[in-house]
C-alpha positions in Angstrom: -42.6 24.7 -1.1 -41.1 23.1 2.1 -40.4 24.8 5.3 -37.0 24.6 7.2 -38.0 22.1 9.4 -39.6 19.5 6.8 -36.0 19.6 4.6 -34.2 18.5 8.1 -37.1 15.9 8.1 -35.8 14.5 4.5 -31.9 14.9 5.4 -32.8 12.6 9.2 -34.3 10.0 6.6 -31.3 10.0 4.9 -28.7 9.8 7.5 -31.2 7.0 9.2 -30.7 4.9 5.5 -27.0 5.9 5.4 -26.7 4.6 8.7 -25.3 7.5 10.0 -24.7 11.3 9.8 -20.8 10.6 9.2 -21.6 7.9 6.6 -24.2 10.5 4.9 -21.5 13.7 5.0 -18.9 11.3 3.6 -21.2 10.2 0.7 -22.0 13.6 -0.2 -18.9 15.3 0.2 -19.7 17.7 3.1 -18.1 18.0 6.5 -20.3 16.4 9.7 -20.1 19.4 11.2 -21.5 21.4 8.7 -24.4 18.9 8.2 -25.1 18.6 11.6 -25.3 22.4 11.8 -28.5 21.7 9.0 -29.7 18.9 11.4 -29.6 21.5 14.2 -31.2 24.2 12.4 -28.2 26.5 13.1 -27.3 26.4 9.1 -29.5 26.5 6.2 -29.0 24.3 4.0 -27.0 25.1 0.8 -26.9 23.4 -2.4 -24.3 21.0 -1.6 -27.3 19.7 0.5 -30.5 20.2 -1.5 -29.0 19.2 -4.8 -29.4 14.9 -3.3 -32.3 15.8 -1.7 -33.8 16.8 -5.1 -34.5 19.9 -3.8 -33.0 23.9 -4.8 -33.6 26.6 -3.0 -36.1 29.5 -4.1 -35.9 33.1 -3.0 -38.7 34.9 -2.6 -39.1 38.6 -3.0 -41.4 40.5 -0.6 -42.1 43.9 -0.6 -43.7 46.3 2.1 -44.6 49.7 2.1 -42.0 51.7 4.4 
């Protein structure tokens, strides 16, 4: 399981290949804006993102007593 902070770590390794954010967005169909919102950690990432990452996201169910 990876935290936030280490799938923004794959997505900068990404855009630093692509050779840019722009370049990356247009590649994988999403808007710069919404990728750098990933980047900035003010979005999470959805599967328009994690999908060429090789990555889905898992929910987890916790439960605690009220």
């Amino acid at each position: 399981m990876l935290t936030n902070l280490q799938v923004r770590n794959r997505l900068k390794r990404e855009i630093l290949r692509a050779g840019s954010l722009r370049n990356l967005a247009k590649r994988w169909c999403v808007s710069p804006s919404y990728m750098s919102d990933v980047m900035l950690g003010q979005r999470n990432p959805g599967p328009a993102i994690l999908k060429p990452l090789g990555l889905k996201r898992r929910i987890r169910r916790d439960y605690m007593e009220a």
